[in-house]
N, CA and C of each residue as an Amber inpcrd file, in Angstrom:
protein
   441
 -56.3790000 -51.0020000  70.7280000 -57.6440000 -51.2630000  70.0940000
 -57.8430000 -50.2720000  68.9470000 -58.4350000 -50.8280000  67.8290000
 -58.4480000 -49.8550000  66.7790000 -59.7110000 -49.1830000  66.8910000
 -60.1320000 -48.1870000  67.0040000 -61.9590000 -47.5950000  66.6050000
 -61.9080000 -46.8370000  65.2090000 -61.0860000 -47.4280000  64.5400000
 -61.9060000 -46.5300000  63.2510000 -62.8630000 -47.0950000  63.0910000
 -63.9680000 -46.1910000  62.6170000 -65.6130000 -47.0390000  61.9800000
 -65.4820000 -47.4050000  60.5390000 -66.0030000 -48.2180000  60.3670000
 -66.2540000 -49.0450000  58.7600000 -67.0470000 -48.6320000  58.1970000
 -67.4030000 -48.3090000  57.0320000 -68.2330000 -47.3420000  56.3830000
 -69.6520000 -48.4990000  56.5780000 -70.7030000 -47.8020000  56.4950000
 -71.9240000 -48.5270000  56.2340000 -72.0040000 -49.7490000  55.6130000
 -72.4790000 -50.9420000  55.6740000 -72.3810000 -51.4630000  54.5150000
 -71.1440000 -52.5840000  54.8230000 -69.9670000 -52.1450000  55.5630000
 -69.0040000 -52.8540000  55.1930000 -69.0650000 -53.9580000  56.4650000
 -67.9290000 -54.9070000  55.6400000 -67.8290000 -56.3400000  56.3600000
 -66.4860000 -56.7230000  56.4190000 -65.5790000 -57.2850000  57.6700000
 -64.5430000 -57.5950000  57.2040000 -64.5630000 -59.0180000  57.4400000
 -63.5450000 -59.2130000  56.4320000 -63.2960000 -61.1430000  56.7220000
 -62.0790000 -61.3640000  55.9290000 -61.5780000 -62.6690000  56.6140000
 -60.3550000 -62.9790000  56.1680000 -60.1330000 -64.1250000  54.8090000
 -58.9490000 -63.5920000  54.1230000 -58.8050000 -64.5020000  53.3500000
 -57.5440000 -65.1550000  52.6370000 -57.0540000 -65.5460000  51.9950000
 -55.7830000 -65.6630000  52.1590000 -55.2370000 -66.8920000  51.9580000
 -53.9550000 -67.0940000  52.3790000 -53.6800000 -68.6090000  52.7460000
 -53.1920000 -68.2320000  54.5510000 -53.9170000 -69.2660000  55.0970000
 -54.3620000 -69.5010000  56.7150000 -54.7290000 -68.0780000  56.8600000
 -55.6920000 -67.5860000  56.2790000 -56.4670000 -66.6490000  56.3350000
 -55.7210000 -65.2130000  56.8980000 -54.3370000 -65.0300000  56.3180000
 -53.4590000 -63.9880000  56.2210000 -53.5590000 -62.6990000  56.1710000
 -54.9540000 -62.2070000  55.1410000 -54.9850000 -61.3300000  54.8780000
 -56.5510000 -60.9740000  55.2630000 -56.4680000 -60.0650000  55.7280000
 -57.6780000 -58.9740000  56.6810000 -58.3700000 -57.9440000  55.2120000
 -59.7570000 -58.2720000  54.8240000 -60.0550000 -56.9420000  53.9330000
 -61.5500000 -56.7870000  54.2770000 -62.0290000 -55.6690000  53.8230000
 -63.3630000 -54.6110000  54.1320000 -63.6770000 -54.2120000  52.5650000
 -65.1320000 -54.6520000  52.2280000 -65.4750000 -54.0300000  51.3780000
 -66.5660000 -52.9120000  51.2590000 -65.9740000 -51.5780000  50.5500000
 -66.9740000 -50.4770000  50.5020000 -67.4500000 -50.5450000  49.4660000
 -68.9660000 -50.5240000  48.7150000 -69.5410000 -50.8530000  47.7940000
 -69.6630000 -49.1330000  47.4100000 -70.2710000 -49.5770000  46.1790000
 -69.8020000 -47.9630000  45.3960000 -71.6230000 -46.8700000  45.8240000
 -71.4270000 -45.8980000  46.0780000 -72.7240000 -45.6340000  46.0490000
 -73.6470000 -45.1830000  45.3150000 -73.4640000 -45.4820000  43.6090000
 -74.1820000 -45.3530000  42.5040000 -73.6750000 -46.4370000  41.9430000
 -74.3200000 -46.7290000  40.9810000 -74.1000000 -48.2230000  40.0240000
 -72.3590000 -48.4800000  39.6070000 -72.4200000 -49.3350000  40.1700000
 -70.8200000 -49.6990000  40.3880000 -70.8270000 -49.9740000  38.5440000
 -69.4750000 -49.8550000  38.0820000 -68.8730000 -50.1980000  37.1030000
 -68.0980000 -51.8550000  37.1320000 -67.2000000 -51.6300000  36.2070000
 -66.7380000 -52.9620000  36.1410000 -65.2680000 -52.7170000  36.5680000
 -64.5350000 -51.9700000  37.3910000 -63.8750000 -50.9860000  37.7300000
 -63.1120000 -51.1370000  39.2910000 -62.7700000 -51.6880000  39.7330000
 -62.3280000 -52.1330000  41.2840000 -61.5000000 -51.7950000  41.4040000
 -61.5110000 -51.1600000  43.2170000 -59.9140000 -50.7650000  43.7440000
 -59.4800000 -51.7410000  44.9990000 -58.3500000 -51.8530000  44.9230000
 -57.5990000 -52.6400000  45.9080000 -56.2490000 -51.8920000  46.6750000
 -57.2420000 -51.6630000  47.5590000 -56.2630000 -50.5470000  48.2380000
 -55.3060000 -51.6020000  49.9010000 -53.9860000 -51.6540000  49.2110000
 -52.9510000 -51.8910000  50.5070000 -53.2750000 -50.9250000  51.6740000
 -53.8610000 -51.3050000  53.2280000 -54.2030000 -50.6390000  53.8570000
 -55.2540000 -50.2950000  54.6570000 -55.2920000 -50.4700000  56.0380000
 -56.8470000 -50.7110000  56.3000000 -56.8830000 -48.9840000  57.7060000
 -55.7140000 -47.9140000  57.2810000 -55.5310000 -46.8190000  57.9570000
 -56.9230000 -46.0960000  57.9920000 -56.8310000 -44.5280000  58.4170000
 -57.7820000 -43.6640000  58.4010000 -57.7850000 -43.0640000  56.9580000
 -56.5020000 -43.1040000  56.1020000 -55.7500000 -42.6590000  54.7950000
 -56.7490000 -43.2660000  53.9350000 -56.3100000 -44.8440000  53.8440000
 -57.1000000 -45.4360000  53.1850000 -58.5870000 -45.5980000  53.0490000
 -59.1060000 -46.1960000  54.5800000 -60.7420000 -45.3650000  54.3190000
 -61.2020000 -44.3570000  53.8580000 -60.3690000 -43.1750000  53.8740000
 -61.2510000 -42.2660000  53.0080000 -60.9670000 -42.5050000  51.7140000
 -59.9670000 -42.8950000  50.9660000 -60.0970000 -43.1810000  49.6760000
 -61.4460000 -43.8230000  49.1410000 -61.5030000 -45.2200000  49.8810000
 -62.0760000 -45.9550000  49.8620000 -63.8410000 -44.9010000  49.7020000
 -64.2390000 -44.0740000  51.0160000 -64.8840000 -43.8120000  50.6040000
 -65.2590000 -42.5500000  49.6010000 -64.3440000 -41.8210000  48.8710000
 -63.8760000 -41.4360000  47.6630000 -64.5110000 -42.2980000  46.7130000
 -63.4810000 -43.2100000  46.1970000 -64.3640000 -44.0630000  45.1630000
 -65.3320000 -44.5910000  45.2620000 -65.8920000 -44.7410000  46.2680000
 -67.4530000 -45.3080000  46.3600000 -68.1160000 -43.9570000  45.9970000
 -67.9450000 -43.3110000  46.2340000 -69.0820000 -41.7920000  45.8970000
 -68.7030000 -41.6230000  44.4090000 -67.7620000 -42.2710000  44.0270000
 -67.2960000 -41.8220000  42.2410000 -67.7880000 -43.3640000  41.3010000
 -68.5880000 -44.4140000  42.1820000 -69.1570000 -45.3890000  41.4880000
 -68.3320000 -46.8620000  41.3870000 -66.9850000 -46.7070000  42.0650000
 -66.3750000 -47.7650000  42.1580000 -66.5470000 -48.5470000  43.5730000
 -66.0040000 -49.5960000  43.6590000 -66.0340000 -50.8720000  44.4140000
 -64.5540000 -50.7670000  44.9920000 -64.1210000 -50.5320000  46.4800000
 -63.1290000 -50.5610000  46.8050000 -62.7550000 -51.5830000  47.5240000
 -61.8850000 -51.8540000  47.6140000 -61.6140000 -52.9670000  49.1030000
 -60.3100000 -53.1950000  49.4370000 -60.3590000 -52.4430000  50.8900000
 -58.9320000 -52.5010000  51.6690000 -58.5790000 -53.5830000  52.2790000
 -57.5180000 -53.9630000  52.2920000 -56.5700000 -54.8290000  52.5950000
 -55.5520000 -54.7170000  53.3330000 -55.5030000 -55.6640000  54.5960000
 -54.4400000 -55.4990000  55.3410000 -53.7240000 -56.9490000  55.5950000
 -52.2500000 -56.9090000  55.2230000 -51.4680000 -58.2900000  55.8070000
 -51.7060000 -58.7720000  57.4860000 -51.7270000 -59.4690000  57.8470000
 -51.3050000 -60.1040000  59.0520000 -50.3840000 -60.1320000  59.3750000
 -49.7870000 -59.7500000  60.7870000 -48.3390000 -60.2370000  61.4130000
 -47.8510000 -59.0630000  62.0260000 -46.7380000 -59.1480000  62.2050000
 -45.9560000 -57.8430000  62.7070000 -45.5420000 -56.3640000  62.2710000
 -45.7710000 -56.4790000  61.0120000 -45.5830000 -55.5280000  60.3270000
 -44.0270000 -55.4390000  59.4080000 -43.4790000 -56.6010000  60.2090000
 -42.0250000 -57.0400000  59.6640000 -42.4650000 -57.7500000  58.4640000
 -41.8060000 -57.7890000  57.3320000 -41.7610000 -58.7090000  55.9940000
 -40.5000000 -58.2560000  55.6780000 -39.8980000 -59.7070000  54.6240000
 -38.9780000 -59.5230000  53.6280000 -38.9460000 -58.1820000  52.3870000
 -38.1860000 -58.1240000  51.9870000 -38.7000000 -57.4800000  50.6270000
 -39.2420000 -58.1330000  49.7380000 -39.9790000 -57.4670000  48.4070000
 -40.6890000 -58.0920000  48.2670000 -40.4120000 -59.3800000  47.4030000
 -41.6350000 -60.2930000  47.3640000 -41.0090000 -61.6910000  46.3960000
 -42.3370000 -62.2900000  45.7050000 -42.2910000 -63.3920000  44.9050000
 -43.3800000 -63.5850000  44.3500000 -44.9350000 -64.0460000  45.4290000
 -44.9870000 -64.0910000  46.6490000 -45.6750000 -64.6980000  46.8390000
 -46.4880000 -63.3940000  47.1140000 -45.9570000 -61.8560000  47.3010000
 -46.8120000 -61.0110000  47.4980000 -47.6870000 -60.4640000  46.6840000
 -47.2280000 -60.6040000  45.1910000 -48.0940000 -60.1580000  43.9690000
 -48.7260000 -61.4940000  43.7680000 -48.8470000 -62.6100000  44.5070000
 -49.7770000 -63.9660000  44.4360000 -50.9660000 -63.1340000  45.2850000
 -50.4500000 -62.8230000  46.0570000 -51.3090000 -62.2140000  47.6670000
 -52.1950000 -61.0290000  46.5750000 -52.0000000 -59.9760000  46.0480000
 -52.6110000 -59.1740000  45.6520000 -53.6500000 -59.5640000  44.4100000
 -52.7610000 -60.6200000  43.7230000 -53.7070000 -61.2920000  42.5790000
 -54.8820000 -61.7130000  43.5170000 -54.3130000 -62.9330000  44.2950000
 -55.5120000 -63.2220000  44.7840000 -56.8930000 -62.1180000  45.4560000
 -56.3610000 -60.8510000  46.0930000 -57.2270000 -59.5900000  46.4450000
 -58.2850000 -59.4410000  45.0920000 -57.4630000 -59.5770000  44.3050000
 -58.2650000 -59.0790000  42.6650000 -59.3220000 -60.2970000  42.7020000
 -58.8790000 -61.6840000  42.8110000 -60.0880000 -62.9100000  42.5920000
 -61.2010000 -62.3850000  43.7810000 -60.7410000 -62.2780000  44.5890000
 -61.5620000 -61.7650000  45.6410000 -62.5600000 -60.6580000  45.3220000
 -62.2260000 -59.7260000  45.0900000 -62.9500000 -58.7930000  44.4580000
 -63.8740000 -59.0340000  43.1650000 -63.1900000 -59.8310000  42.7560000
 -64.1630000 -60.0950000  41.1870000 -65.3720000 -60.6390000  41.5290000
 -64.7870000 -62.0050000  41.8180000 -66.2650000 -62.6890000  42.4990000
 -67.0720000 -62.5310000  43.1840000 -66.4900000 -61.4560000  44.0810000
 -67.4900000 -61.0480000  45.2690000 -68.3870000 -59.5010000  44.5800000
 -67.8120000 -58.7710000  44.0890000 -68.4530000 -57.9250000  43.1020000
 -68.2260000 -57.8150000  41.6440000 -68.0470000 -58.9040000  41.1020000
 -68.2170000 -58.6160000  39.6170000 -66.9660000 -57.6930000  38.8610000
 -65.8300000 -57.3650000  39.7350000 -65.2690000 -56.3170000  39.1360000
 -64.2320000 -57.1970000  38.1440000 -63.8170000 -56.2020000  36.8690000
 -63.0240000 -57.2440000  36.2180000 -61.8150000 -56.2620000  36.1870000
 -61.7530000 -55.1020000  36.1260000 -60.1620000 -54.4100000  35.6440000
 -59.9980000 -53.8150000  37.2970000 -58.8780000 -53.3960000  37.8610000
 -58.4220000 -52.7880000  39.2680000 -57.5140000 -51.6890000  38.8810000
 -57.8750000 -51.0620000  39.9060000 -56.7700000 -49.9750000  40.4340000
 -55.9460000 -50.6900000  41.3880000 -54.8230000 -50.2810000  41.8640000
 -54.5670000 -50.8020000  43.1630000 -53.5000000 -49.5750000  43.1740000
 -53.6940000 -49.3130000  44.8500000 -52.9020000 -48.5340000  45.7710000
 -52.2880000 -48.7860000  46.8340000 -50.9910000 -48.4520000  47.2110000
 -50.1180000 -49.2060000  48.0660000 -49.0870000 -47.8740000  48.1850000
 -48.7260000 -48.2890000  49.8570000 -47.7060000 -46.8330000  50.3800000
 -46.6270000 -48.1930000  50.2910000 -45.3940000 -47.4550000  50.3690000
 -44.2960000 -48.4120000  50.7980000 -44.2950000 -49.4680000  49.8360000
 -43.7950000 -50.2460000  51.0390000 -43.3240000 -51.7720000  50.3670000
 -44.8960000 -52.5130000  49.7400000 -46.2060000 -52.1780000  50.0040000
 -47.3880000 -52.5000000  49.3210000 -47.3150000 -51.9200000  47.9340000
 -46.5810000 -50.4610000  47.7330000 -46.3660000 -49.8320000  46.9620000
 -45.4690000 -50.6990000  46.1380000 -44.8660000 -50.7110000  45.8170000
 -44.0970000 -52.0300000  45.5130000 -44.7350000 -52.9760000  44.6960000
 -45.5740000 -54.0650000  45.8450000 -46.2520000 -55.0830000  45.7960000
 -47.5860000 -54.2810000  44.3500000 -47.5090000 -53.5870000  44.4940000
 -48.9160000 -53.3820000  43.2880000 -48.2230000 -52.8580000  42.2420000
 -47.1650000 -52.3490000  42.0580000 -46.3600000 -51.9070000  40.6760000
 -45.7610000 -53.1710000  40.1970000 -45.4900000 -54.1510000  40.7160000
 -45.4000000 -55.5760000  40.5850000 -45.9550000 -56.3040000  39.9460000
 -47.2480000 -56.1280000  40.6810000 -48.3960000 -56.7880000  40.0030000
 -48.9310000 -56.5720000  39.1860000 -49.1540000 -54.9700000  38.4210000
 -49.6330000 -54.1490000  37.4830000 -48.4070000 -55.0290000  36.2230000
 -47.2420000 -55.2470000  36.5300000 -46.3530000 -55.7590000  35.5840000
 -46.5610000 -57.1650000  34.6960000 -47.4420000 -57.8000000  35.6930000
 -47.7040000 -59.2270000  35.6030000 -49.0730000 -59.1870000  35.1030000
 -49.7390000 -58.1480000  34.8190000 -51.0330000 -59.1150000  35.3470000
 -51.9080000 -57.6250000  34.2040000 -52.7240000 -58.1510000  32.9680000
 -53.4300000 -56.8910000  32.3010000 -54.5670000 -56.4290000  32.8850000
 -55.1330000 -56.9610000  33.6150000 -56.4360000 -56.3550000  34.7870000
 -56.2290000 -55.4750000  35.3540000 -55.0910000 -54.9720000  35.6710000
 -54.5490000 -53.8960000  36.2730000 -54.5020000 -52.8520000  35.0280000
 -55.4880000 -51.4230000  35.7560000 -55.4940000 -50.8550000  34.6670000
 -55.1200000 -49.3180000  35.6180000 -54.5620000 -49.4950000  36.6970000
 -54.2830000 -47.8990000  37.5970000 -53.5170000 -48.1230000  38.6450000
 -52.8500000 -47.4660000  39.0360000 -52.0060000 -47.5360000  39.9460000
 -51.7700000 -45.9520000  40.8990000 -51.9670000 -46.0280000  42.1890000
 -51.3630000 -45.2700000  43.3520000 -50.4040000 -45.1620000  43.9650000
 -49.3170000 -45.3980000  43.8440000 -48.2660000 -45.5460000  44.7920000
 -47.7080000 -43.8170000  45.1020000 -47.7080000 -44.3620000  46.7250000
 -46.8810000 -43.0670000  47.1480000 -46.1520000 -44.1680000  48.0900000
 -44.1380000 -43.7510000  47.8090000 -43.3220000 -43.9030000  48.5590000
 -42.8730000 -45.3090000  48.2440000 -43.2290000 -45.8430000  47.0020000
 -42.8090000 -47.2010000  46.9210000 -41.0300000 -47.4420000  47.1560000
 -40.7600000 -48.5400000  47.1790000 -39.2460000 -49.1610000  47.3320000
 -38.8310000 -48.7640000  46.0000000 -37.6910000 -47.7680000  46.0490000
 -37.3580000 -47.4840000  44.4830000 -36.4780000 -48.0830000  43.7910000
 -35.5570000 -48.9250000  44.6920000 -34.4750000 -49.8870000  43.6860000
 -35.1780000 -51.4010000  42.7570000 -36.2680000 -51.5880000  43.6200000
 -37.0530000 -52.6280000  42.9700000 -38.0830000 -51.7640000  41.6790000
 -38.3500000 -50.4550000  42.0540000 -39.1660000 -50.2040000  40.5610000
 -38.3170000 -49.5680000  39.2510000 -36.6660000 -49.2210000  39.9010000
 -36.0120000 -48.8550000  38.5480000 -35.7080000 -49.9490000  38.0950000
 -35.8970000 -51.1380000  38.3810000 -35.4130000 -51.9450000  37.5780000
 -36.2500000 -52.8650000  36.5330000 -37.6650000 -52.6500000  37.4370000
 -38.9820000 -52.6720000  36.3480000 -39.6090000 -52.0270000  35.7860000
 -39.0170000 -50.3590000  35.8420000 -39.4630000 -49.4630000  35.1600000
 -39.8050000 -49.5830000  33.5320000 -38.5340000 -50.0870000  32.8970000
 -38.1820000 -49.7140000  31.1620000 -39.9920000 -50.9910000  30.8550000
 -39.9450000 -51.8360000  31.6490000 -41.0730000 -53.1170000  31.2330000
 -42.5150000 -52.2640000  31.2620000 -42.7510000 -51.5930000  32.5850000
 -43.9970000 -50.9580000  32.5050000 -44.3170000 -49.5610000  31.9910000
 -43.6020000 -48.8690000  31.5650000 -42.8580000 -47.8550000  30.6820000
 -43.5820000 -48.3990000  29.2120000 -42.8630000 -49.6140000  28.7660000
 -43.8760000 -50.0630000  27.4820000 -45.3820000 -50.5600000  27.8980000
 -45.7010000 -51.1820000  28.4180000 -47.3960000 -51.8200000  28.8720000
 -48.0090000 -50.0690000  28.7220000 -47.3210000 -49.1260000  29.4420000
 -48.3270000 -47.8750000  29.7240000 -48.4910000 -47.3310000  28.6160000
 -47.7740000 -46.9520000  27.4970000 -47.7360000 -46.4050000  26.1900000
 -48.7630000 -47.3830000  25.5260000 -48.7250000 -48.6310000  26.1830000
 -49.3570000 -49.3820000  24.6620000 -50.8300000 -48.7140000  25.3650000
 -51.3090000 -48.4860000  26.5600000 -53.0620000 -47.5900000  26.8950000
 -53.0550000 -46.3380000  25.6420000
C-alpha cells in the first residue's frame, strides 16, 4: 500500500489510452504562469519537486505509467504518452510551454520529446538511457543554442 500524502488540493485520475497513465495535479501557490511541469514519477522524490514548483508559481503534474514496471525501450508511442501529459496539462490549467523531468528510461522519454515538440522549454533528467541520447544529442545541441 502506498501512504504517501498528496499535497492539498491534489486529485488523481487516469488518463491515457485505457486509462494507462496515473497523474496528480499540484497547483502553484501564487499566480501560476503559463509555465508547466511534467514530472515522470509519482515517488516521495518527485512530490517534493512538485511541491517546489508550486511554491515558485508553477503548475506541476506527476505522472505515473501503469503496469509492471517492465517496458521496452523506448519508442514512439512514449513521447505520444508524454505529449499527451502536456494536452492534459494545458487544458486542465492553461499551461502552454513545460518543463519535464524524468529519472531513467522516463528520462529518456522527455529528452525525446523536448526533440519533437517546441513547448518544451526545460528539461530534468537524472540517469537517462545514454546510447539513445548520444545519438540525439548533435539535434538538440542545435534547438538549445537557437534559446
Amino acid at each position: 500500500m502506498n501512504t504517501t500524502k498528496l499535497p492539498a488540493g491534489a486529485r488523481v485520475f487516469n488518463f491515457g489510452p485505457d486509462d494507462s497513465l496515473t497523474a496528480s495535479i499540484t497547483d502553484a501557490r501564487q499566480p501560476a504562469g503559463k509555465t508547466g511541469a511534467v514530472i515522470w514519477g509519482m515517488g516521495v522524490a518527485e512530490l517534493q519537486a512538485a511541491r517546489r514548483l508550486a511554491k515558485g508559481g508553477f503548475v506541476a503534474m506527476q505522472i505515473r505509467q501503469n503496469g509492471d514496471g517492465q517496458r521496452p525501450l523506448l519508442n514512439e508511442s512514449d513521447v505520444a504518452r508524454c505529449k499527451e501529459a502536456m494536452g492534459v496539462l494545458a487544458s486542465r490549467r492553461n499551461a502552454e510551454k513545460f518543463i519535464l523531468m524524468g529519472n531513467c528510461g522516463s528520462g529518456s522519454v522527455c529528452f525525446n520529446t523536448a526533440l519533437t515538440d517546441d513547448r518544451v522549454v526545460g528539461l530534468v533528467l537524472s540517469n537517462p538511457h545514454v546510447s539513445e541520447i548520444l545519438t540525439a544529442s548533435s539535434a538538440y545541441k542545435k534547438r538549445i543554442l537557437s534559446w
